[in-house]
C-alpha positions in Angstrom: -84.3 7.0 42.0 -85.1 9.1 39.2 -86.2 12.4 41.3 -82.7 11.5 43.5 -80.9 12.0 40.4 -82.6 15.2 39.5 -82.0 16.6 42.5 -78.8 15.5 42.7 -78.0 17.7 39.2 -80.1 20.0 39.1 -78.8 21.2 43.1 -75.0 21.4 41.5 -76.4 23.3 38.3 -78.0 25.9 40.6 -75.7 26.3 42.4 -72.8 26.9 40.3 -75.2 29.7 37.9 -76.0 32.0 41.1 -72.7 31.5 42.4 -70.5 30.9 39.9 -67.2 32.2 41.3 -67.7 30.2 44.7 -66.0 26.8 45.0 -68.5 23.8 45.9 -66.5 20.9 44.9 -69.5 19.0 43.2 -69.7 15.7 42.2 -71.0 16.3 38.5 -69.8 13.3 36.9 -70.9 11.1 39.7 -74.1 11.9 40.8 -75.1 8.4 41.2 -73.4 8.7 44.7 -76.7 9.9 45.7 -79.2 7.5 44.9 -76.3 4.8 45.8 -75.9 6.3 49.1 -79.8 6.5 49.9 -80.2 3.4 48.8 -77.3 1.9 51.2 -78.8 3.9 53.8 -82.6 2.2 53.5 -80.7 -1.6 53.1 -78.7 -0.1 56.7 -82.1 0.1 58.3 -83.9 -3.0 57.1 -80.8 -4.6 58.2 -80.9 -3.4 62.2 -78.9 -0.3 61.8 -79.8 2.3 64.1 -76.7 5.0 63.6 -74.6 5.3 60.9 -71.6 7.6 61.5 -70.1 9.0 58.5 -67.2 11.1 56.9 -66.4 12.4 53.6 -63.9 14.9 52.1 -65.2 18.4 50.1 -65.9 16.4 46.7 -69.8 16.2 46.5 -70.5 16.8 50.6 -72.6 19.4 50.2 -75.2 17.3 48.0 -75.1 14.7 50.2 -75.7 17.2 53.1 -78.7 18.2 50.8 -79.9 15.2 49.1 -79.1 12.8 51.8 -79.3 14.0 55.0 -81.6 16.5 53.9 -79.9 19.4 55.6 -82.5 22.3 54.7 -81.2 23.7 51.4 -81.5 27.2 52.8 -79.4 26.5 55.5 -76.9 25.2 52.9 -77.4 28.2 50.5 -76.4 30.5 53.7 -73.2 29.4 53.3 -72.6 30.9 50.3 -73.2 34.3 51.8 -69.7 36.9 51.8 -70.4 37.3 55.4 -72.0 34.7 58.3 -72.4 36.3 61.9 -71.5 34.4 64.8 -73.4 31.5 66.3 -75.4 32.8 69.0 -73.8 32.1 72.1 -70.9 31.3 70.4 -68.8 34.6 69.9 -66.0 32.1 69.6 -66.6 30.7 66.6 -64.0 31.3 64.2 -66.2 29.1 61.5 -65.3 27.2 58.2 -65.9 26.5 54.7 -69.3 25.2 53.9 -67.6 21.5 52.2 -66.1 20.6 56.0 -69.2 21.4 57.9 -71.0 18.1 59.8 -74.5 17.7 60.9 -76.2 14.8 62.4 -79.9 13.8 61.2 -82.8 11.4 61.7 -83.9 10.2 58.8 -87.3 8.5 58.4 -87.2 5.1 56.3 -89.3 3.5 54.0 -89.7 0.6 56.3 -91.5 2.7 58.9 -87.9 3.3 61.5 -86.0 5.7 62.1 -81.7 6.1 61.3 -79.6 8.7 63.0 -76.7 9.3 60.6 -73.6 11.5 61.8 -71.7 13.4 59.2 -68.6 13.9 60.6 -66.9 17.6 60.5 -63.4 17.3 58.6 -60.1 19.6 57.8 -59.0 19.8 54.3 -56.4 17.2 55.2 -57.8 14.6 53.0 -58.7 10.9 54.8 -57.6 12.4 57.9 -61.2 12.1 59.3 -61.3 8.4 58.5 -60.1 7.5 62.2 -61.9 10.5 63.8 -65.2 8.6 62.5 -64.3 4.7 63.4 -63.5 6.7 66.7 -66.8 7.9 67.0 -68.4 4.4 66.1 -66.8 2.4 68.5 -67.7 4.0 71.3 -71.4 4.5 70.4 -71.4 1.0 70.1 -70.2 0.9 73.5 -72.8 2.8 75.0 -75.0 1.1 72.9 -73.7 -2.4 73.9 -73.4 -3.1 70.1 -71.1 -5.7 68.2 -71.5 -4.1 65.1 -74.8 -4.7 64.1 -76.4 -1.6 65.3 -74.2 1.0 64.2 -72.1 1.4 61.1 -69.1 3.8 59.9 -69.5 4.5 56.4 -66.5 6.4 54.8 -66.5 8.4 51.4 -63.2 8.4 49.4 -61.2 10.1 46.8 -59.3 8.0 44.1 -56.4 10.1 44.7 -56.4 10.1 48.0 -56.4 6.3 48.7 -52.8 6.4 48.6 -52.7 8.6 51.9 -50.9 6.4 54.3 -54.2 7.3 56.9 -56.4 5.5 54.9 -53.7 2.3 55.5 -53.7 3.2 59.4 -57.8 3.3 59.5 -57.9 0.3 57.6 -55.5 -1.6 60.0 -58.0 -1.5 62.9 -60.7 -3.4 60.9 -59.8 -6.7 63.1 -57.8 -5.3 66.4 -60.2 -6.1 69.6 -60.3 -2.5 70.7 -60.5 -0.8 67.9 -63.2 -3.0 65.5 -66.4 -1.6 64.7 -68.0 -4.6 62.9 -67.0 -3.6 59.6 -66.8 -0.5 57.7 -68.4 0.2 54.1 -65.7 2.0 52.0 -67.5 4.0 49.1 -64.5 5.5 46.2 -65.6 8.5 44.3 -63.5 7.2 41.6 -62.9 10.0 39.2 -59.6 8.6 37.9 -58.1 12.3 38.8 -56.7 13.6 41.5 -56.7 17.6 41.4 -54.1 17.5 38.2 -52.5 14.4 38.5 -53.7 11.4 36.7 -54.0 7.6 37.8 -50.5 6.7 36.3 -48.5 9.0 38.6 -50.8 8.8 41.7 -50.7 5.2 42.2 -48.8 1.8 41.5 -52.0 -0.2 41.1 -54.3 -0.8 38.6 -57.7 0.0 40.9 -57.3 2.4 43.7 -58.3 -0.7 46.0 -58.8 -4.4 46.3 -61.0 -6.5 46.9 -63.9 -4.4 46.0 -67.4 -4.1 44.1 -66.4 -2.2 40.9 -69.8 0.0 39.4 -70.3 1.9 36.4 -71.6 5.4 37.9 -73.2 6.2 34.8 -75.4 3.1 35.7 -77.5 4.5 38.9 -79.6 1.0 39.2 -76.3 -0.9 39.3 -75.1 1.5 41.6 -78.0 1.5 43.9 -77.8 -3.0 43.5 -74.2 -2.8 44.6 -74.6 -0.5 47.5 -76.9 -3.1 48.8 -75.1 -5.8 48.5 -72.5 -4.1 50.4 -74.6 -3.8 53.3 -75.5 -7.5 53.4 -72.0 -8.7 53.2 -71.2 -6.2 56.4 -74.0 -7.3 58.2 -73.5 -11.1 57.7 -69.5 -10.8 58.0 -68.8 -8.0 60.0 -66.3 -7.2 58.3 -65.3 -3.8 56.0 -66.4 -4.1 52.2 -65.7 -1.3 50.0 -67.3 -0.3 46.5 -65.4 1.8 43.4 -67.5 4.1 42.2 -66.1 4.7 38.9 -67.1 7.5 37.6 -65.4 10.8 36.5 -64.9 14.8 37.5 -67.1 17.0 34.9 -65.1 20.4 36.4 -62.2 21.3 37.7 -60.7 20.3 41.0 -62.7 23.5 42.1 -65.2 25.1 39.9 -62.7 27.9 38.7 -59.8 25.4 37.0 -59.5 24.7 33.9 -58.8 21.4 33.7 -58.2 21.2 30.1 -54.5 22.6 30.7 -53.1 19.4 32.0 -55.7 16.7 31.3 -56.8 17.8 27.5 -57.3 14.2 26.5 -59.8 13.5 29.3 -61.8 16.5 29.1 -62.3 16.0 25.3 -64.4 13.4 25.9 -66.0 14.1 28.8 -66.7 17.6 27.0 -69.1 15.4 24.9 -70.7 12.7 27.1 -73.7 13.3 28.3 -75.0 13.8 31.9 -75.9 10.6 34.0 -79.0 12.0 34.2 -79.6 12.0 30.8 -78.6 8.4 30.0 -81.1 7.7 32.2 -84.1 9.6 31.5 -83.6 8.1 27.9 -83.4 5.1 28.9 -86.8 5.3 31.2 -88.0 6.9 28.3 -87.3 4.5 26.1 -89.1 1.7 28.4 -91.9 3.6 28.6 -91.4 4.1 32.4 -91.3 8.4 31.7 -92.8 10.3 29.7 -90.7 13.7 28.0 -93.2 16.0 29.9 -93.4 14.5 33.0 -89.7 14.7 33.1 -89.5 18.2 32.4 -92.6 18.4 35.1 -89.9 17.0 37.8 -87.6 19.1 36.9 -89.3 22.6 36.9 -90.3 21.3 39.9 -87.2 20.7 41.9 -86.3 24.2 40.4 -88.9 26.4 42.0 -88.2 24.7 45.3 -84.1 25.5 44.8 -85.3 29.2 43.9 -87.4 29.6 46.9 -85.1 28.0 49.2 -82.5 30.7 48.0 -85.0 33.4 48.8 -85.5 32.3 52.3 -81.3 31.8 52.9 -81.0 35.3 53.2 -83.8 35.3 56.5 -81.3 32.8 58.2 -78.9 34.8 61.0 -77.4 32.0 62.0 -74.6 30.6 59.4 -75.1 26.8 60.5 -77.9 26.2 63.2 -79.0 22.8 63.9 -81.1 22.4 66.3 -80.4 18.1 66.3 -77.0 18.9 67.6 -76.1 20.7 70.6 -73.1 18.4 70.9 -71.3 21.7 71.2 -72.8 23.5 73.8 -71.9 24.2 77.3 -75.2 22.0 78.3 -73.5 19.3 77.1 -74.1 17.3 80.3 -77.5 17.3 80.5 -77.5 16.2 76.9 -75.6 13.3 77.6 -78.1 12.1 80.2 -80.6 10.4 77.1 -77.6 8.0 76.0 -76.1 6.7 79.5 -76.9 7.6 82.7 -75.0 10.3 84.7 -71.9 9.2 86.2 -72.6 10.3 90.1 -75.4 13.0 90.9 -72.3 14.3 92.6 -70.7 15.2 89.0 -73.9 16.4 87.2 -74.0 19.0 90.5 -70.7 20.0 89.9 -71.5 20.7 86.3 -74.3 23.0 87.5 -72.5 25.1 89.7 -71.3 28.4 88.5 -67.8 28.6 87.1 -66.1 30.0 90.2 -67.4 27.2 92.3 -66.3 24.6 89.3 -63.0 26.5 89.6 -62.5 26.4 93.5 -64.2 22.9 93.5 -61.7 20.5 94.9 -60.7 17.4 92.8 -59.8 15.5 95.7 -61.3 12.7 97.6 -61.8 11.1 100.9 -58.6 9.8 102.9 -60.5 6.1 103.4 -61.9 6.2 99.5 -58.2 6.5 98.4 -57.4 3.7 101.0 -60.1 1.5 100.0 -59.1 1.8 95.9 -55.6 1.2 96.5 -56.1 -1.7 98.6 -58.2 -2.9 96.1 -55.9 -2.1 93.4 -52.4 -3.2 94.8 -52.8 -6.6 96.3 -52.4 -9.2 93.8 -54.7 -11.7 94.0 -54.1 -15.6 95.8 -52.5 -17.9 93.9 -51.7 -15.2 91.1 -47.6 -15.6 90.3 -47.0 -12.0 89.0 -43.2 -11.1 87.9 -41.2 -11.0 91.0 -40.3 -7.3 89.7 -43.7 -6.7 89.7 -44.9 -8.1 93.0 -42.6 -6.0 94.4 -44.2 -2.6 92.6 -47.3 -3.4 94.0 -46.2 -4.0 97.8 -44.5 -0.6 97.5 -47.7 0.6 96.0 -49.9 -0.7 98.8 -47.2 0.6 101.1 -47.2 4.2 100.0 -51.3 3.6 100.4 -51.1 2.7 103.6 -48.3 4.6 105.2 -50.0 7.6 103.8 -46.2 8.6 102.4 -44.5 8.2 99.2 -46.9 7.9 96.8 -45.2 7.4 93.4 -46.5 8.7 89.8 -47.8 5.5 89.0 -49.7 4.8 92.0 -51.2 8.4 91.6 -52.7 7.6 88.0 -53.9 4.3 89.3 -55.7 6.1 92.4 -57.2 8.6 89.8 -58.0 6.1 87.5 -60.1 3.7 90.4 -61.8 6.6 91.9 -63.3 7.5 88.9 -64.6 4.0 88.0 -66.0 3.5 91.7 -67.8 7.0 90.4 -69.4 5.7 87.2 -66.9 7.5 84.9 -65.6 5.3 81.8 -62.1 5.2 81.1 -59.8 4.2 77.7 -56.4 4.0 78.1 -54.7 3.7 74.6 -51.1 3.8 73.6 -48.1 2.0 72.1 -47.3 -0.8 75.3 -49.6 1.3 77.4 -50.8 -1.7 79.4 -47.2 -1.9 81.1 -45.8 1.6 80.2 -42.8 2.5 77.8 -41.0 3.2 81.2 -42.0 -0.2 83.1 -44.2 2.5 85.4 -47.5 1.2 84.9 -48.6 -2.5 84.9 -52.5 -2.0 84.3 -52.0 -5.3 83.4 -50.3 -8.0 85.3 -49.6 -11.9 83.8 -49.0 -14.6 85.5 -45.3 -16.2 85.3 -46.5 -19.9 86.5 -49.1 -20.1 83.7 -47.2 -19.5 81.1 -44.4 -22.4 81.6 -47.9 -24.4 80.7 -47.9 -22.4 77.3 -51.5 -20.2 78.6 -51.4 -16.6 79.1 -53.1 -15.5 82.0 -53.5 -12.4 82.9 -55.2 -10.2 85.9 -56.3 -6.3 85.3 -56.7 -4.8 88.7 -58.9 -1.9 87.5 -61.1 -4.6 86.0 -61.8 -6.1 89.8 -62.7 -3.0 92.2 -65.4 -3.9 94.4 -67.5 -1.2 93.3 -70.7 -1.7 94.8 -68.4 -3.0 98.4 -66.8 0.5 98.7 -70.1 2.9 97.7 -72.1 0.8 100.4 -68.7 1.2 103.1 -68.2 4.4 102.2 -72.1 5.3 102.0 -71.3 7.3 98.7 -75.0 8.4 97.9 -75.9 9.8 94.6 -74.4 6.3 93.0 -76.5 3.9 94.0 -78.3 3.8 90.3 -74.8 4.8 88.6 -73.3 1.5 86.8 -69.6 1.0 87.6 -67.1 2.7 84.6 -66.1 0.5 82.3 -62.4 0.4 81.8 -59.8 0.0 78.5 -56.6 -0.2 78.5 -55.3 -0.8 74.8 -51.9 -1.7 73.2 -52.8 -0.2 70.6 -50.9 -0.4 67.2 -47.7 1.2 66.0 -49.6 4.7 64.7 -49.8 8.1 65.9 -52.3 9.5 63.5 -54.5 6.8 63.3 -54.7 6.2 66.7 -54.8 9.5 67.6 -58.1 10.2 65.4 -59.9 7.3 66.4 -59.6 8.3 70.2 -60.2 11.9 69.3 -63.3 10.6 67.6 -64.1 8.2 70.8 -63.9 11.7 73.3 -66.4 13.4 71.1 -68.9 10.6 71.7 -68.1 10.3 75.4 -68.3 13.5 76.9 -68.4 12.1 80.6 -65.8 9.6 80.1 -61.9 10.0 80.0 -60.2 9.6 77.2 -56.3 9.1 77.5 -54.0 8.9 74.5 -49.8 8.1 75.2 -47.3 8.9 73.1 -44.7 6.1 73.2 -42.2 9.2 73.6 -43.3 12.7 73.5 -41.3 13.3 69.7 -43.4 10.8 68.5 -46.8 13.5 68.7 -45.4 14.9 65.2 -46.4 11.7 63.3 -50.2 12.8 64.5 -49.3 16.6 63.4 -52.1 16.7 61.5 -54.7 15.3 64.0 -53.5 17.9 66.8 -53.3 20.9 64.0 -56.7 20.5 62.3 -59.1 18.4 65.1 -57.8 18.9 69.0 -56.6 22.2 68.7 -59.0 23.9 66.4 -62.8 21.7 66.1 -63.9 23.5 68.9 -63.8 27.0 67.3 -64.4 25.7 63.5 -67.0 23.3 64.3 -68.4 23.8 67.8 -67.4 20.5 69.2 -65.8 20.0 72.6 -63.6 17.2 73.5 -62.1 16.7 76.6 -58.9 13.6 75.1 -56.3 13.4 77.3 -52.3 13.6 75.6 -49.8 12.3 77.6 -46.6 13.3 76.2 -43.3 11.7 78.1 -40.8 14.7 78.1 -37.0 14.9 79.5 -33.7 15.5 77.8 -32.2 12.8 79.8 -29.7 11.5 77.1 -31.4 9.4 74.9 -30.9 11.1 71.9 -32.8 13.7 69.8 -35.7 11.1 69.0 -36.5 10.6 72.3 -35.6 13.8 74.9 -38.8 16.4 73.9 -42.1 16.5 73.0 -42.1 20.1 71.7 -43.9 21.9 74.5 -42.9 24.9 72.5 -45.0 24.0 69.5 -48.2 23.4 71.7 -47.3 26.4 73.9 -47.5 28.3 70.3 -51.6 26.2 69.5 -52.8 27.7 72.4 -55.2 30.3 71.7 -54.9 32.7 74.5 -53.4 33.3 77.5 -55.5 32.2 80.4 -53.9 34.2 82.8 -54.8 37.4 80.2 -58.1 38.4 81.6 -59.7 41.8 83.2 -59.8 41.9 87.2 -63.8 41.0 87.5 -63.2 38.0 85.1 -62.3 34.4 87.4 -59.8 31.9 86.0 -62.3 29.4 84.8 -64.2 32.2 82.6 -60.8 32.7 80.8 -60.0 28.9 80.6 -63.4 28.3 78.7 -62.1 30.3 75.9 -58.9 29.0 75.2 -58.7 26.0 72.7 -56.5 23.6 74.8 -55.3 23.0 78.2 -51.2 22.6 78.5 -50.1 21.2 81.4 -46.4 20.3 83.3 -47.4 18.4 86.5 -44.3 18.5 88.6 -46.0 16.3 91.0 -48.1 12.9 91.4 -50.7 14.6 93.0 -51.1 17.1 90.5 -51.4 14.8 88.2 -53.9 13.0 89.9 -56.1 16.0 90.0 -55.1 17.1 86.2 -56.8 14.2 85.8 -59.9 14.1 87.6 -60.2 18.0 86.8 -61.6 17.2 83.1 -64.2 15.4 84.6 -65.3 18.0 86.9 -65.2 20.7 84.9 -68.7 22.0 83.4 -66.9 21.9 80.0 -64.3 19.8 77.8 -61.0 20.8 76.6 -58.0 18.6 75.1 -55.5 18.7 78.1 -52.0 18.2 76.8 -50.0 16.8 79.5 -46.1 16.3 79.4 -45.2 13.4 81.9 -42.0 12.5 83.1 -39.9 9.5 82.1 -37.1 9.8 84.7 -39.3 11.3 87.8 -41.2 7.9 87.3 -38.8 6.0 89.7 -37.2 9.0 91.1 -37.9 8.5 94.6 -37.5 12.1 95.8 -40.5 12.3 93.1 -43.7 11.3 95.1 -46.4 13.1 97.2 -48.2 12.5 100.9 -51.5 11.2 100.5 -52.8 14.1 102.0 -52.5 16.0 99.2 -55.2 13.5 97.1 -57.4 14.6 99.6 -60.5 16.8 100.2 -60.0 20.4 99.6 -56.8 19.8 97.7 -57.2 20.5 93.6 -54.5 21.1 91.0 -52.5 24.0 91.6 -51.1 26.5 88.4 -48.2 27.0 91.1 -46.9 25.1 93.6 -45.1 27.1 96.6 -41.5 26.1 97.5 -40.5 24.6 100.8 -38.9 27.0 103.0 -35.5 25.1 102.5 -35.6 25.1 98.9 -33.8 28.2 97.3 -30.6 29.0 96.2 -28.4 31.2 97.2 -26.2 32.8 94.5 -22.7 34.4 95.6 -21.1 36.7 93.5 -18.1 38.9 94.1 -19.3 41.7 95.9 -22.5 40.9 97.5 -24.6 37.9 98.4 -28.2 37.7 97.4 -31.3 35.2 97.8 -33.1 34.6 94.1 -36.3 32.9 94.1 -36.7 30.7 90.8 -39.5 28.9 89.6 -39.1 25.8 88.4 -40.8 23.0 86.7 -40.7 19.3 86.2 -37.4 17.7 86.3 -35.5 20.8 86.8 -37.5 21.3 90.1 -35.7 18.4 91.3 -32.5 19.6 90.7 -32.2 22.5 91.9 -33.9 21.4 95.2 -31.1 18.6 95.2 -28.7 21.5 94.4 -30.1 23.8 97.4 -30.3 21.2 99.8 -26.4 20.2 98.8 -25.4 23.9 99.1 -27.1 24.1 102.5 
């Protein structure tokens, strides 16, 4: 503990003499975090943990990412450098400040195993990666067929920022089925200031949070007691625990304020107290556990090391290499293969091929596949008493099917959605009343009328009882035979956007071969997750190298309900999109131009091209966010549906869609008449085919 201690200073001290005018955000004043966080991390592992996945703001990351995970402090020092090349192979890479950057590590414990801890990347935005991280934790424990016990979130507070109304949000999903991860530990860098503004104007409450374990940070042993006990109440009740560290800020908000100007009562005393280190070497000292020269011996030490370690930072060429997390890269496939098998040999092959062939690959299927997942899908079981309503949404379903005609929106996610379960592809659904749809489209989820005059809610998920295994062996689908079936989610998830948002964000990062979808309620409803699509979906890509292929569906109409509920802002998305993918140089393809943009935006006009929007980010050899706006109207517009013939082999999404020979407008004016052709999209398609067939 004592050599934790002195690194944890001494690292701070270093770095703020040979860089003094760089910020760091240190956690001088609280450097017991370190030794309190180790210590949590060796009680994780003798308790069954296997991965912990973490996130923390700026305040103190960087000697954690040194003292804790043992990032090389080389690496670290790098970052201090007034210029950092590109990541090779990355030209991309628009970078960040060195107190966001993540990393993942194996640690080796003092009981002999091993612990994979995450650090999560994060945006200034402050708690915002708290759902990004539970996210990330729940569906490792999925893969990992975990109830908790296996893998734990940890996340790192501010004082201050407790009152952010995301912290509230994470906290919420601590006991919801889908979203529980067995408990989090909370750790508060309590240092009773937030920036300028002290505890009496940041927050109604006398402690920043309740119930917790309170610690004196000045006390490391206490510290280091408390962040095990925290562990053992997790474990044994699976439930989140947090711990107030209080301590206090020794600097500024950043190492160039002078905090004296608004807080000069405060920093008078802590002016004058001494170091945690300090009070503790005396007091070892004092026990006769240290001697005076063997301290200093630890010290000088610890110092050489620092000084060669910033020698060797200037050999590094690549700002933030590490070489336990290719997460980002465009491999990112094969990768995948260690933590669940592939999906369908089928897939892995297509995310070989080059990126004209990914580009010209076709994202439909086979005529009797389709036939086999919708029968499947649409007939409601014997002795099952859905909602007449209902009942009659499936026949037409199973109609549309079978007829080969018609085929609804609805029916076309639900066709996607099979297919790629009978393929081994996961799938989460999440939204506000995404189980039945805000527009009464979906019905994922059927219950059963009959039961519930007896007071018992029975329900019956169609996507839940596909005879996989029936239709590979009738189909003879080789390639799958060792594949397991996807698992499917569909979650009413609760009334958040940004919460929500981050934690199925964080789910995508973890699941690169699975499909993520999060629905908006109504497309307006996006801008309570502003900050989530600003600082993760549209930009972690270029600032942090990680690829995530989340779905947004975004319901989108002005159809008279008000300013609230008519438009998801396509504009503002339009204006997050990095580049132009039809902007590219005559020997560049399509696909080449697509892999550089940050974001897919997409206006299907059609079901079928939003069945293959769909299975498109599995196909692809690379994630994107795709930012879909559906319709809300068009979903029982009858003119609004699509043959089955166009779900199937050799069809794929199309950027345009070309007219029917009937469909344009002729516009008469005064002296002459003319033929205009107009291109359309979404709901206005329909009208102004309704308008030319009228006309004609």
């Amino acid at each position: 503990m004592l050599r934790q201690m002195i690194q944890a200073e001494l690292f701070e001290r270093f770095l703020g003499r040979r860089f003094s005018g760089a910020k760091r955000f240190s956690i001088e004043g609280g450097e017991s975090l370190i030794p309190g966080l180790c210590e949590l991390l060796e009680n994780a592992s003798d308790h069954g943990v296997e991965v912990v996945q973490m996130g923390m703001a700026h305040r103190g990351r960087l000697n954690v990412l040194a003292n804790v995970l043992q990032r090389p402090l080389r690496s670290i020092i790098s970052q201090f450098q007034p210029y950092l090349p590109d990541e090779p192979d990355y030209p991309n890479n628009s970078d960040d400040v060195r107190y966001h950057l993540g990393t993942s590590s194996t640690l080796e414990m003092r009981n002999g195993k091993r612990l994979e801890v995450n650090l999560a990347a994060n945006p200034s935005h402050l708690e915002a990666v708290n759902s990004v991280v539970l996210g990330q934790a729940r569906a490792c424990q999925t893969q990992l067929g975990d109830n908790g016990s296996r893998v734990m979130p940890i996340l790192i507070h501010g004082d201050a920022s407790m009152f952010q109304g995301s912290v509230r949000e994470a906290l919420g999903f601590s006991s919801l089925e889908d979203f529980r991860t067995g408990g989090t530990i909370h750790v508060i860098i309590n240092n009773q200031i937030g920036f300028t503004t002290l505890p009496k104007n940041a927050d109604s409450a006398v402690y920043c949070t309740s119930p917790i374990f309170h610690v004196n940070a000045d006390d490391p042993e206490a510290v280091a007691k408390v962040m095990k006990i925290a562990v053992e109440f997790r474990q044994t009740y699976q439930c989140d625990v947090t711990i107030d560290l209080v301590c206090y800020r020794r600097h500024g908000h950043n190492e160039q304020d002078s905090p004296e100007i608004t807080a000069p009562v405060m920093y008078h005393f802590i002016n004058k107290h001494p170091t945690v280190i300090k009070l503790y070497s005396q007091k070892l000292v004092g026990e006769g556990a240290l001697t005076p020269k063997g301290y200093a011996k630890m010290c000088t030490t610890f110092e050489d090391h620092l000084l060669s370690e910033y020698h060797h930072s200037r050999e590094i060429h690549s700002g933030w290499d590490n070489p336990g997390d290719t997460s980002w890269k465009t491999e990112w496939y094969a990768e995948s293969k260690s933590s669940k098998p592939s999906p369908s040999d089928d897939l892995l092959k297509a995310c070989q091929l080059s990126d004209k062939q990914i580009y010209d690959r076709s994202t439909g299927v086979d005529k009797n596949f389709l036939e086999q997942v919708g029968a499947q899908l649409f007939r409601i079981p014997q002795g099952f008493s859905a909602h007449r309503k209902v009942e009659a949404i499936m026949n037409n379903r199973l109609r549309a099917v079978e007829t080969g005609a018609r085929v609804d929106w609805a029916t076309a996610e639900m066709l996607a959605l099979g297919c790629l379960l009978v393929e081994g592809v996961d799938v989460r659904l999440s939204g506000q009343d995404c189980e039945r749809g805000t527009f009464n489209q979906r019905h994922a989820v059927l219950y059963d009328q009959f039961e519930a005059l007896s007071g018992r809610n029975s329900s019956y998920t169609p996507l839940h009882n596909i005879d996989v295994e029936g239709i590979r062996s009738t189909l003879q689908m080789t390639g799958l035979e060792k594949a397991p079936r996807g698992r499917f989610d569909v979650v009413n998830s609760p009334l958040s956007e940004e919460g929500v948002l981050g934690f199925e964000y964080g789910y995508s990062l973890q699941t690169p071969m699975g499909l993520t979808i999060w629905e908006a309620q109504f497309g307006d409803f996006a801008n309570g997750a502003q900050t989530m699509i600003d600082t993760f979906i549209t930009s972690g890509e270029q600032k942090w190298q990680r690829q995530s292929g989340i779905v947004l569906n975004l319901p989108h109409g002005f159809e008279g309900q008000g300013p609230e509920h008519s438009s998801a802002r396509i504009e503002r998305f339009l204006q997050l999109v990095n580049e132009d993918s039809d902007d590219f140089t005559a020997h560049e393809d399509v696909n080449a131009a697509n892999t550089r943009t940050n974001v897919q935006v997409v206006i299907p006009s059609t079901p079928a091209q939003y069945f293959h929007a769909l299975r498109r980010q599995i196909s692809s050899s690379y994630r994107k966010p795709l930012i879909m706006f559906t319709p809300k109207s068009l979903l029982h517009h009858r003119p609004c549906n699509s043959d089955l013939a166009d779900f199937t082999l050799g069809t794929s999404f199309q950027r345009v869609l070309p007219p029917h020979p009937d469909d344009q407008v002729t516009m008469v004016n005064d002296d002459e008449v003319s033929t205009s052709t107009i291109l359309p999209s979404f709901l206005v398609s329909y009208g102004f085919v309704a308008v030319s067939r009228f006309a004609s």
